[in-house]
C-alpha positions in Angstrom: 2.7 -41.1 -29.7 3.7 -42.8 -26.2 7.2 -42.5 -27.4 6.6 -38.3 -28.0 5.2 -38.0 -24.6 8.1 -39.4 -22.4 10.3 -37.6 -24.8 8.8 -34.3 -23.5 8.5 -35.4 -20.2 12.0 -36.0 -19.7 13.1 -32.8 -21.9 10.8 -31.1 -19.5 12.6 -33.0 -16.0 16.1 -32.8 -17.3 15.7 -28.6 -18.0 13.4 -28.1 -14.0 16.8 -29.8 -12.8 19.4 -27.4 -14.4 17.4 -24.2 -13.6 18.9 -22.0 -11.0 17.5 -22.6 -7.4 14.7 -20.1 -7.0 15.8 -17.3 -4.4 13.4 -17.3 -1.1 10.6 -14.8 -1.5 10.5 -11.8 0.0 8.4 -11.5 3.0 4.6 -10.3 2.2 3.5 -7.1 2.2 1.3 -8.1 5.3 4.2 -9.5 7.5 6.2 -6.2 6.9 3.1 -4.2 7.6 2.4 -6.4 11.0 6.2 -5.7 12.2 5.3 -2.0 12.7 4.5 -1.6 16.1 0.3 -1.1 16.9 -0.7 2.3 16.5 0.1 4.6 19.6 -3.1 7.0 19.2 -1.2 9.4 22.3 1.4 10.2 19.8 -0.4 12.2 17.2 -4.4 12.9 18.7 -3.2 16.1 20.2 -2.0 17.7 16.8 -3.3 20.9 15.7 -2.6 20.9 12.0 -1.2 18.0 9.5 2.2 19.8 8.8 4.0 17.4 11.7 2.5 14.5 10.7 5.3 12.2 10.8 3.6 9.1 9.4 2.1 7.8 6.0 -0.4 10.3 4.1 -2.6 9.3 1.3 -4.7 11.8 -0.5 -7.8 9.5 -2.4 -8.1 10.8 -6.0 -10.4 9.6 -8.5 -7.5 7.9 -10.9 -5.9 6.4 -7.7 -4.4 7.3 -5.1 -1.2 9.6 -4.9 1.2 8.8 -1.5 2.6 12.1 -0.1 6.5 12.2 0.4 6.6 14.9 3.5 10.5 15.2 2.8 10.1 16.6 -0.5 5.7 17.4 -1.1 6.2 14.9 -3.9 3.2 12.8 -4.3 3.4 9.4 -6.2 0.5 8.3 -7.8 -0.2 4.6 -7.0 -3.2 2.5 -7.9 -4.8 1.0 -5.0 -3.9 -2.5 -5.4 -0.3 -1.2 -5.3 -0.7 0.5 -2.0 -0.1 -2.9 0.8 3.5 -3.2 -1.1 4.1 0.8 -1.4 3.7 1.0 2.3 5.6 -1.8 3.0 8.6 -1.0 1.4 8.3 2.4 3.2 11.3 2.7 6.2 10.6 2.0 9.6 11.3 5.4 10.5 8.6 6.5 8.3 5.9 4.9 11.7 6.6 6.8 14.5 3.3 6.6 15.7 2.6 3.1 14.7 0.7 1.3 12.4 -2.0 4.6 11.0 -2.0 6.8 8.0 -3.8 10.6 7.3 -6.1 9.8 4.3 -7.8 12.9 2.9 -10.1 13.2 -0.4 -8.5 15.0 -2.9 -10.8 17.5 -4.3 -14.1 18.3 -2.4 -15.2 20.3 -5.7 -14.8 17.7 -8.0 -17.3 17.0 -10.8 -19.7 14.2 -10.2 -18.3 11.6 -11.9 -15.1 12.0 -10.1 -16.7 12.6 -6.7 -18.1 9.1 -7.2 -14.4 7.4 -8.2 -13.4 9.3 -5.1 -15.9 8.0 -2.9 -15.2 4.4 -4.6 -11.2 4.3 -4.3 -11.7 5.5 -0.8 -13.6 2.2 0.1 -11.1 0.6 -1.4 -8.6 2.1 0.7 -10.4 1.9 3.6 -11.0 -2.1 2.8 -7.4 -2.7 2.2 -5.9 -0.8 5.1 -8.1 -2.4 7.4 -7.4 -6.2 5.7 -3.5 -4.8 6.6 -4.7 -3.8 10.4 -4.0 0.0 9.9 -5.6 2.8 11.5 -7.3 5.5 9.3 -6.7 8.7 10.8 -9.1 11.1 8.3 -8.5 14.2 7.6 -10.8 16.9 6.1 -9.9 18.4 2.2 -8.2 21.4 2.3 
């Protein structure tokens, strides 16, 4: 049995020193958020209407939440826990007024049951953008 075990431990030694070196990982989510200059509040309070918002916009659904492409009025649907890397991986040019997003409820009509996922995937939203230090900027349903 002894014989077995340093058998396997040195099967298990020899193959750790032939893998391939493991690449560096990529910085966090949170570092790439916290590189994005603090929110300059001048830049956007003054705005009329949402069409020139140049920044992040999340609409809160009750399956998720969908991340609006301004270039094209795509949305892609994203599940909350996916949203710290989904912002992250977004272009620097896509802050120009710093670290804040437009988060608006998705349907103010919606039946009960999905008023109430609403309401709950918006505190999770809310909790996660503020863990990442970014400003809500909320905007009414259309």
């Amino acid at each position: 049995m002894p014989f077995r075990r340093i058998s396997v431990g040195l099967l298990t030694l020899a193959l750790v020193a032939c893998a391939r070196p493991v690449k560096p990982a990529a910085p966090d989510a949170t570092a790439r958020l916290q590189a994005i200059p603090a929110v300059s509040s001048e830049k956007y309070r003054t705005m009329q209407d949402m069409k020139g918002w140049g920044n992040p916009y999340l609409i809160v659904r009750a399956d998720g939440i969908a991340l609006l492409d301004s270039s094209n009025h795509e949305e892609h649907r994203l599940k909350v826990e996916e949203l710290p890397d989904a912002l992250a991986n977004l272009p620097s040019s896509a802050w120009p007024y710093g670290r804040v997003v437009a988060v608006q409820n998705a349907d103010v009509d919606a039946a009960a049951a999905d008023s109430t996922r609403i309401r709950d995937n918006r505190a999770k939203v809310a909790a996660a953008l503020h863990s990442l230090q970014i400003v809500i900027n909320y905007v009414p349903s259309a």
